[in-house]
Structures are given as structure tokens and as C-alpha cells.
VMD Tcl script that draws the C-alpha trace (Angstrom):
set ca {
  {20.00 35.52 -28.59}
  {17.84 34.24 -31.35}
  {18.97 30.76 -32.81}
  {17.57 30.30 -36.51}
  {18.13 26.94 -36.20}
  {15.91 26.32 -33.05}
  {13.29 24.38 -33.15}
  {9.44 25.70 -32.90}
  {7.85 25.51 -29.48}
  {4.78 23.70 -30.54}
  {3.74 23.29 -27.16}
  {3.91 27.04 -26.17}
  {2.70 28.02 -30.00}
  {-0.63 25.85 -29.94}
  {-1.32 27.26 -26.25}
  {-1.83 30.75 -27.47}
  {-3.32 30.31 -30.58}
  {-5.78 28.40 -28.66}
  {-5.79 31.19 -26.19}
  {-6.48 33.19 -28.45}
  {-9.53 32.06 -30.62}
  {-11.37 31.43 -27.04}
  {-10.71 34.76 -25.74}
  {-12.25 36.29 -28.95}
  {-14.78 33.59 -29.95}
  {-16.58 33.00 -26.47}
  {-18.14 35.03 -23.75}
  {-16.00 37.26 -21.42}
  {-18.58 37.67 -19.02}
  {-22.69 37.79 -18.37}
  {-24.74 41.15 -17.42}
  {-27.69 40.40 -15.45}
  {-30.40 42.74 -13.82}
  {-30.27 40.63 -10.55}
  {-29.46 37.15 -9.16}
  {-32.58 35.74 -10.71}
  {-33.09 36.95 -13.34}
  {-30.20 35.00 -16.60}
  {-27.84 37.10 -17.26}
  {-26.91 37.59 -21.29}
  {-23.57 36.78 -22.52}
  {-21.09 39.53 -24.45}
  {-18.04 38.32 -26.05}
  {-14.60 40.76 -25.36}
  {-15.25 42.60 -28.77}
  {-19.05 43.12 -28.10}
  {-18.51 43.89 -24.33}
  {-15.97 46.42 -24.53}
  {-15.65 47.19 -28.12}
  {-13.14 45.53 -31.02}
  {-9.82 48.45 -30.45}
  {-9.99 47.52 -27.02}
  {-10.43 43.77 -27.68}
  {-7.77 44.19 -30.16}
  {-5.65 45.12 -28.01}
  {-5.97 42.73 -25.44}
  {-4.93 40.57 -28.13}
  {-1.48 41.93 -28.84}
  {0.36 39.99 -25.84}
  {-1.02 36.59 -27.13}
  {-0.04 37.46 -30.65}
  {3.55 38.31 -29.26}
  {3.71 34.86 -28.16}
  {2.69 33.28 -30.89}
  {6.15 34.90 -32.63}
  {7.96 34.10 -29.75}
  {7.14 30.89 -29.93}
  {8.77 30.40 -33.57}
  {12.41 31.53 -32.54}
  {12.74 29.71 -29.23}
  {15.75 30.43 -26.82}
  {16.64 31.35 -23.55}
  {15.91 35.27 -23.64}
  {13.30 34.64 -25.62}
  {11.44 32.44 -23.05}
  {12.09 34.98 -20.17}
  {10.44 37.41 -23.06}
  {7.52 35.58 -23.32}
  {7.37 34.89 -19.25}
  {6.85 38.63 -19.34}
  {4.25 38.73 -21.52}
  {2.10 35.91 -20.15}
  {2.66 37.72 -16.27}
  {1.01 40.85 -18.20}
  {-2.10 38.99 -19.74}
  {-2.45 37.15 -15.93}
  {-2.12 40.68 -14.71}
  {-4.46 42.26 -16.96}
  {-7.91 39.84 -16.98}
  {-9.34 41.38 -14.18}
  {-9.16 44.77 -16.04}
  {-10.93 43.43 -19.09}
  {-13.59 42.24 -16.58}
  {-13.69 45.97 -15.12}
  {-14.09 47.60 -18.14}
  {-17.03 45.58 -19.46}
  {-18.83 46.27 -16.37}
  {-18.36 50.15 -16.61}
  {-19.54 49.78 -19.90}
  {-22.26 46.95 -19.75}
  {-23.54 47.81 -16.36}
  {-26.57 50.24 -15.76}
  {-26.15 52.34 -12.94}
  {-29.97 52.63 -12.60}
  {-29.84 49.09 -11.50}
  {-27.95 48.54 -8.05}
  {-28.65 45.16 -7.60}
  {-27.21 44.53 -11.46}
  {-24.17 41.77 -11.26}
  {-21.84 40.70 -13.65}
  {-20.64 37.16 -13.91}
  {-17.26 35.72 -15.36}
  {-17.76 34.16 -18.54}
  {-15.97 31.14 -20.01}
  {-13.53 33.01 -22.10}
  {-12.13 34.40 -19.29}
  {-11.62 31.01 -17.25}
  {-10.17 29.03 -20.22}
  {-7.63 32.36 -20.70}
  {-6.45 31.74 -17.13}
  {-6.16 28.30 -18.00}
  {-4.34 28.69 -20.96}
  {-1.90 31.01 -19.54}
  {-1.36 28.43 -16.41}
  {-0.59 25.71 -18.77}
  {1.80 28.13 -20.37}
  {3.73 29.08 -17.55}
  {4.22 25.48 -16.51}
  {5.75 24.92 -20.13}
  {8.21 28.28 -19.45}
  {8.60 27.01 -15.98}
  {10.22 23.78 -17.85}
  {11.93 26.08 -20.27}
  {13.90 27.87 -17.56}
  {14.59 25.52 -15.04}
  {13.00 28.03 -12.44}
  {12.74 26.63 -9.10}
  {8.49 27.16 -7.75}
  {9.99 29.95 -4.96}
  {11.10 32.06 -7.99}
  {7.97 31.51 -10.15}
  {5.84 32.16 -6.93}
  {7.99 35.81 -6.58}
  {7.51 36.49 -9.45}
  {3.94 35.56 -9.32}
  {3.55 37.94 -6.04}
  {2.62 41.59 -8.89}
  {0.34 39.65 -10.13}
  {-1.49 38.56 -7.46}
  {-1.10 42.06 -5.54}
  {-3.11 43.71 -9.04}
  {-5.85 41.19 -8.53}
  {-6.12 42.40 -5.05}
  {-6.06 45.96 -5.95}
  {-8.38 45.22 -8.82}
  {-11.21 43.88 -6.56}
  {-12.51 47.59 -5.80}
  {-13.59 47.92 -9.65}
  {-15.12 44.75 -9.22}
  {-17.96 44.72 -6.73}
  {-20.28 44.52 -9.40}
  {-18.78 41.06 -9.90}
  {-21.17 38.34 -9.19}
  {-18.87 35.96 -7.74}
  {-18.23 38.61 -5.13}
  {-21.54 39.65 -4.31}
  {-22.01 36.15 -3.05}
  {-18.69 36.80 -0.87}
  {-19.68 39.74 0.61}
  {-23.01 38.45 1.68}
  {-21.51 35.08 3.56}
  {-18.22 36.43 4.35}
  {-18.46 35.37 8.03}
  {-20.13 31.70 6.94}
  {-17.19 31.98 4.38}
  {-14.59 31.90 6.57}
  {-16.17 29.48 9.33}
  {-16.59 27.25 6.51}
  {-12.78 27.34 5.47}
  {-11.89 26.90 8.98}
  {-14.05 23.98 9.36}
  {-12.79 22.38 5.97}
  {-9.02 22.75 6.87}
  {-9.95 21.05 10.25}
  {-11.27 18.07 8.69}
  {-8.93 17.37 6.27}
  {-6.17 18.49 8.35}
  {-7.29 15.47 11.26}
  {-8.06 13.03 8.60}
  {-4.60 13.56 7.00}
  {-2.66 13.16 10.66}
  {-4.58 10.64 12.25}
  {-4.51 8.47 8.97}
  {-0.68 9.21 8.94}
  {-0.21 7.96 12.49}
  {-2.11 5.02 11.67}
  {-1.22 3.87 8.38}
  {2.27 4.17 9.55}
  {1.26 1.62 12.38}
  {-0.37 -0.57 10.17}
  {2.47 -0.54 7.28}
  {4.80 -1.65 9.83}
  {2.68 -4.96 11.77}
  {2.01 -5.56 7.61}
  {6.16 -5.56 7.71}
  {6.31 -8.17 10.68}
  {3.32 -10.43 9.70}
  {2.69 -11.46 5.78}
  {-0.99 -12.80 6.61}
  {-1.62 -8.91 8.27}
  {-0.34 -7.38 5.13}
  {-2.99 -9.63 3.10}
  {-6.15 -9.08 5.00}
  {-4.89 -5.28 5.89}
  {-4.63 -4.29 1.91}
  {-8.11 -6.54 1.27}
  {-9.96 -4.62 3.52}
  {-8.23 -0.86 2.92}
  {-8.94 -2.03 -0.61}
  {-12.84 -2.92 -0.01}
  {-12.82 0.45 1.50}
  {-11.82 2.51 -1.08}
  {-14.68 1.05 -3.51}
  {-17.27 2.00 -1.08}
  {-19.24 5.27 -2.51}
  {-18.65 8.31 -0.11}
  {-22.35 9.05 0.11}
  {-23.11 5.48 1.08}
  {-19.75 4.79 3.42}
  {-21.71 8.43 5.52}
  {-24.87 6.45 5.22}
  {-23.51 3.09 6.73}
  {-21.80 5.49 9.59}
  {-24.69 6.93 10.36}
  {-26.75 4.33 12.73}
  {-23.70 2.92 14.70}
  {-22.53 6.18 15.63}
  {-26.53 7.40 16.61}
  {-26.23 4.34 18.63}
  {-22.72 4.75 20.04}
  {-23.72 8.33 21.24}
  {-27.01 7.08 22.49}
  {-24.99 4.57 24.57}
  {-22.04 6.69 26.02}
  {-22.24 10.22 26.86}
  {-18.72 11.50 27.34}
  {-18.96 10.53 22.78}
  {-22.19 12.90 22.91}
  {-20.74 15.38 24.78}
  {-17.50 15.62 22.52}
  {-20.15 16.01 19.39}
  {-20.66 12.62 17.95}
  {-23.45 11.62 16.41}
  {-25.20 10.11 12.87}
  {-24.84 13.20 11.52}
  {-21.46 15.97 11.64}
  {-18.04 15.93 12.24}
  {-17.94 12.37 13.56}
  {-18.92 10.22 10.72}
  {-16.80 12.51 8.06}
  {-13.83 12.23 10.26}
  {-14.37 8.35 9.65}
  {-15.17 8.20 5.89}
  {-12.08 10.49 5.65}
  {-10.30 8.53 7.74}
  {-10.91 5.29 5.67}
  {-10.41 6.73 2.26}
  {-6.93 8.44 3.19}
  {-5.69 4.77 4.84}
  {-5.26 2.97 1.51}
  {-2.52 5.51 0.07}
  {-0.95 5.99 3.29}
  {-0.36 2.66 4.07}
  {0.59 1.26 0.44}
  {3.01 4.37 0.52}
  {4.90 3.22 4.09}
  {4.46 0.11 3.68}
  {6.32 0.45 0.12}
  {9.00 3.01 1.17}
  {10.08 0.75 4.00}
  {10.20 -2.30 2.20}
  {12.15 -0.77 -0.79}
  {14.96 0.14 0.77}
  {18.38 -0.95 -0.58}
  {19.34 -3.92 1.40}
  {23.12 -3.29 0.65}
  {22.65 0.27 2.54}
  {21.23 -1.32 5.79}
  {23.70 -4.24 5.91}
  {26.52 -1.58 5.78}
  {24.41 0.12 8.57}
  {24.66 -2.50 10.66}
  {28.24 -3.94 9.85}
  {29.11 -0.05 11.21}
  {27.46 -1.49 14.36}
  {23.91 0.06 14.69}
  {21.05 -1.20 16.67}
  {17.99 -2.63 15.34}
  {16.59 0.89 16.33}
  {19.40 2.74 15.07}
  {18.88 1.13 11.42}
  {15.69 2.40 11.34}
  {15.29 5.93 12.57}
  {18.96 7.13 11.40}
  {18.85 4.82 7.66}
  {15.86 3.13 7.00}
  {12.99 6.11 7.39}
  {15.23 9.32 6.19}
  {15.31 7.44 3.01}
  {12.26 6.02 3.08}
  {10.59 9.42 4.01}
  {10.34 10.90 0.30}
  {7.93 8.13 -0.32}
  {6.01 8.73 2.67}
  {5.41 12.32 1.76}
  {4.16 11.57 -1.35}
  {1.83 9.44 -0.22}
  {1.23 12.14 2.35}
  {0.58 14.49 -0.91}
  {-1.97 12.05 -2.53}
  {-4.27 11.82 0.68}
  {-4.39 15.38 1.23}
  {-5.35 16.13 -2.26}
  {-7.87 13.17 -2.16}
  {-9.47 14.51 1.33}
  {-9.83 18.17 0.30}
  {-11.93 16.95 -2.37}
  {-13.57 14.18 -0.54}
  {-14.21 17.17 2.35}
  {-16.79 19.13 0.25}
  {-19.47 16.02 0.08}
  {-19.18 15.98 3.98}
  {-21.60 18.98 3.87}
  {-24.79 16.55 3.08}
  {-24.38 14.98 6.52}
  {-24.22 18.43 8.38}
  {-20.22 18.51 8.76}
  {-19.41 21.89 7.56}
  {-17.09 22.75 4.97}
  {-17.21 24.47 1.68}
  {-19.37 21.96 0.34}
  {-21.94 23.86 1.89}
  {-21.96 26.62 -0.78}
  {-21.72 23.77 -3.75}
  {-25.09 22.39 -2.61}
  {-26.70 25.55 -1.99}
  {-25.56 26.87 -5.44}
  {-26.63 23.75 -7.11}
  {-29.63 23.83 -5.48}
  {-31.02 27.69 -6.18}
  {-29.19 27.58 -9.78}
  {-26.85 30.09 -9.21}
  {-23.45 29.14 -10.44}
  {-21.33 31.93 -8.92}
  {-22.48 30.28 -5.44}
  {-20.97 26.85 -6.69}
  {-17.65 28.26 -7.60}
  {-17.38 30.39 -4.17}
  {-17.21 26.83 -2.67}
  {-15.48 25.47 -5.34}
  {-12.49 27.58 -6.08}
  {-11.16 27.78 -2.62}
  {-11.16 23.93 -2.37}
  {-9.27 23.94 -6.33}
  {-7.05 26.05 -4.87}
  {-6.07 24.26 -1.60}
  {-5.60 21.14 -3.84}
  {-3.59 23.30 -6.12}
  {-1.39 24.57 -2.84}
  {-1.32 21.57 -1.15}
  {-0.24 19.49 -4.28}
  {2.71 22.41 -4.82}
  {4.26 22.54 -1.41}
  {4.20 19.07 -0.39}
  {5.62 17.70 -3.85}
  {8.31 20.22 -3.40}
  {9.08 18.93 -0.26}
  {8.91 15.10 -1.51}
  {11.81 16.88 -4.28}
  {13.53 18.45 -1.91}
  {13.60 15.25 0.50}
  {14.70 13.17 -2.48}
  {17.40 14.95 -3.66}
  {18.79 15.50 0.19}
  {18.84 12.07 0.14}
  {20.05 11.15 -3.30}
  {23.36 13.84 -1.55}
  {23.32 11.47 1.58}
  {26.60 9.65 2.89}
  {26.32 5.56 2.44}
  {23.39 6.08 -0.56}
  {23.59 3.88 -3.06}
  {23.30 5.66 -6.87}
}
mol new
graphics top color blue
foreach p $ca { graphics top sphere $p radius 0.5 }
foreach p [lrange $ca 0 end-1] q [lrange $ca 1 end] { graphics top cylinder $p $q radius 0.2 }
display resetview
């Protein structure tokens, strides 16, 4: 029901009015006769006419009087609505380029313009504040997110003209090798600097004067630029490979996999390590004396009392290194190392934006995934322990 005597929801109210004066005021997309040639820039109203622009309006207007008469029903109202408007931008998109589009010009393309990126944006920001609203757990927000998703991938058949896609279809094989190549990176920097900075965290636990000249010299490492930390890499392992051959047969060299494994390496062992080290050392003391007055081992202390509770700290630590390395990842592509840096650079360096955000977009939304499941886990962990026998409140 309605309650008059609710307070406004400022925060969902200023989100679509701001929605909507970008979606009308700035371009919805770009038109251009080829990939060299600029494209030129049509607002919603000017791309596909002011009824239909109009009416792309009327969801955002409907939460605008949502958002003076908050309540429960009301918020799963307006959840509705914004799932429409996230279901609906890539039809606004298709419908400028039947209109804008010549058909006497196949190699034509159509690039997404910045009203249409702040709108998905917006609408993000707003279903995190609904999210709030509704105490929805992520599993139900990502069902319900599932339509949505399905009518983007049934929408990309009216989009070939789509810039952004052209660029896909043309490196679809590089694409993917270059996704694999990035999750294999990031995904060996993460485990081996888990396995390590576990090691470490625990001599820093036995040995005070290892704990100061460990977190001196993760420290020094983390203030190291990435492009100069490859650079410095880059002559000892020449050398090294030079030297052995069983490293140059496994691929190691100045240049490649080897020195971004290290920089990665190096930049993911400061969080790891602070975040053991931290979750080990914080542990109620009252909880492991009554672990041991039950009679448990040394041994037994640690794996069955000290780590489980310990263990929500490690994740997030665990969380902040993967984030950090699947950004980190993309600059690896200077040294020869693969990865969807690769695209970045060669956007950046032919001008052509839609090349840039085919690299970056896939690494946003690993961060994005990444940042999601293992947070929920580092919840899910917590609260499993908060529930645990013997935990203190």
C-alpha cells in the first residue's frame, strides 16, 4: 500500500530525473559511412523522432512518481519498470539504425552514444538502491535479471549494424583466445599469490622482524609503476632463459607470459598477505583458549577454529586481488602477454573507440562478476560463522 506519510526516495527520485535529462539531452548513438570516416551524433528525439522518444520516456517518468510515495509494493513497482527500460535500450538503438542507416552503404556502422551508456548506468545505480529497498538476496536479482539479458541476446540480430559488433565479428577467434589468455593470467596470479601470501602471513606470525621487512618490501612493491616493474623484469628473465633451457622451453623470456605472471604476482602479494596475516592474528583469544581447554592440538586449533573464522577475511582479500589483477592484466599486452589489453592498444592506437571498449567491457565486466560472487561468498562465510558453535558475539 501507499503510506502518505512516507518519506521521498531522494536517492531513487534524483536517479531518474538525472536519467532522464541525459537520455533526452545527449547523443543516443553516432551514424558513420565507415570505420574511418567520424561518425555524426543524433540525440533519441532527432534519431528516431520526438513520439517515439517520448515514449521511451514514460517508464522514467513513472519512477519519478514512484519515487514520491515510497513503500514496499511500490518499490517492486518501480523494479518493474527499471527491468523494462534495461530491457528496452537495445531497441532504441535498433530503431535509430533502421531509420538513420542507408542501405546503399554496407559498410555504414552505428556506434553507441553516451546517452545510452549513462542510461545503463543510471538504471544500475537504481537497481542497487531497490536492491537495498527489498532486501533481495543477488541470486534473486540475478533471476530476475536472466529476461533481460535473454532480450539483449535476441536483440543482437537487429544490431549488426552496431559498431561495437562489427569489431566482434571481425576478431571473434582473437576475441576469445584473448579472454582465455586473460582468465589464465589472472587466474595463476590470484592462486599462486594465495599459496604464497598465506606462507608468508604465517612465518610473519612466528617471527616479528619477518613481518617488518616482509610488509617493507610487499609495500616498496606496490609503489613500483606496472610499466616499469615489466621493464625491470625484462633483462633478468632474457638472461635467466639465456642461461637455462628447460625456463626457455616452458616459454620464459623478457617479453610474455613470464614477466606478467611476476608483476602480477608482486602486486596481488601485498593484499593477500595483509589480509592472512590480519585474519589470523584477529582472532578472539577467548575462542581459542576454550579450544584448547576442550583439549585440541596445536593443529587442531588451527584448521578446525582458527582459519574457518579467519577465512571470511581471507576471501576478501582474495576479492581485492582479483579485482586488482583483472585490471592490472590488460597493461600486460605491451610486453607481448596476451590478454584483452590487446584490443585497448590497438583501439587507442588507430582511433577507433568501439575497438577500446571490445577490450574494455569484458574486463569491466569480469571485475563486476568477480567482485559479486566472491563478496557474496565473504557474506555468506561470515554469517556461517557469526551461526558457529563456541563464536563469540
Amino acid at each position: 500500500m501507499l503510506r502518505r506519510d512516507a518519506p521521498i526516495n531522494r536517492v531513487m527520485l534524483s536517479l531518474a530525473l538525472v536519467a532522464l535529462v541525459t537520455w533526452l539531452s545527449l547523443p543516443l548513438g553516432s551514424v558513420a559511412p565507415n570505420r574511418i570516416v567520424p561518425g555524426t551524433a543524433y540525440t533519441i528525439a532527432s534519431a528516431i523522432g520526438w513520439p517515439l522518444a517520448l515514449v521511451s520516456c514514460l517508464p522514467l517518468l513513472g519512477l519519478l512518481m514512484l519515487a514520491w510515495r515510497p513503500g514496499r509494493n511500490v518499490y517492486r513497482l518501480a523494479l518493474g519498470l527499471t527491468l523494462l527500460l534495461l530491457l528496452a535500450l537495445p531497441a532504441w538503438l535498433a530503431l535509430m539504425a533502421q531509420q538513420r542507416l542507408d542501405p546503399e552503404l554496407p559498410q555504414a556502422r552505428l556506434g553507441i552514444g553516451a546517452a545510452w551508456w549513462l542510461m545503463l548506468f543510471w538504471l544500475s545505480l537504481v537497481l542497487i538502491e531497490l536492491r537495498t529497498r527489498l532486501a533481495l538476496a543477488g541470486w534473486r536479482l540475478a533471476l530476475l535479471m536472466l529476461p533481460v539479458l535473454g532480450g539483449w541476446w535476441l536483440a543482437a540480430g537487429w544490431l549488426e549494424p552496431l559498431a561495437l559488433w562489427q569489431e566482434l565479428a571481425g576478431r571473434r577467434s582473437a576475441f576469445v583466445e584473448a579472454v582465455v589468455d586473460h582468465l589464465l593470467l589472472v587466474g595463476g596470479a590470484v592462486g599462486a599469490s594465495l599459496l604464497l601470501g598465506a606462507g608468508i602471513a604465517l612465518a610473519m606470525r612466528q617471527n616479528p622482524r619477518v613481518e617488518r621487512i616482509g610488509f617493507a618490501l610487499l609495500n616498496f612493491l606496490q609503489t613500483i609503476p606496472s610499466l616499469a616493474l615489466f621493464g625491470l623484469l625484462l633483462a633478468p628473465l632474457a638472461w635467466l632463459a639465456s642461461r637455462f633451457e628447460w625456463l626457455a622451453a616452458l616459454g620464459v623470456s623478457g617479453i610474455g607470459w613470464a614477466p606478467a605472471f611476476l608483476a602480477l604476482l608482486g602486486y596481488s602479494l601485498l593484499p593477500m598477505v595483509r589480509n592472512t596475516f590480519v585474519a589470523l592474528s584477529e582472532v578472539d583469544p577467548g575462542v581459542l583458549e576454550a579450544a584448547r581447554g576442550m583439549g585440541m592440538s596445536r593443529g587442531q586449533v588451527f584448521r578446525q577454529v582458527r582459519l574457518p573464522l579467519a577465512l571470511p577475511v581471507v576471501i576478501e582479500g582474495v576479492r581485492i586481488t582479483t579485482v586488482q589483477a583483472i585490471g592490472l592484466t590488460a597493461v600486460a599486452a605491451l610486453i607481448g602477454a596476451g590478454g584483452l589489453g590487446i584490443f585497448i592498444f590497438q583501439g587507442l592506437g588507430q582511433a577507433a573507440m568501439d575497438l577500446v571498449l571490445l577490450g574494455a567491457l569484458p574486463i569491466l565486466a569480469m571485475a563486476l562478476a568477480a567482485d559479486a560472487l566472491l563478496g557474496a561468498l565473504t557474506r555468506r562465510l561470515d554469517h556461517r560463522t557469526d551461526l558457529a558453535p563456541g563464536a563469540t558475539p
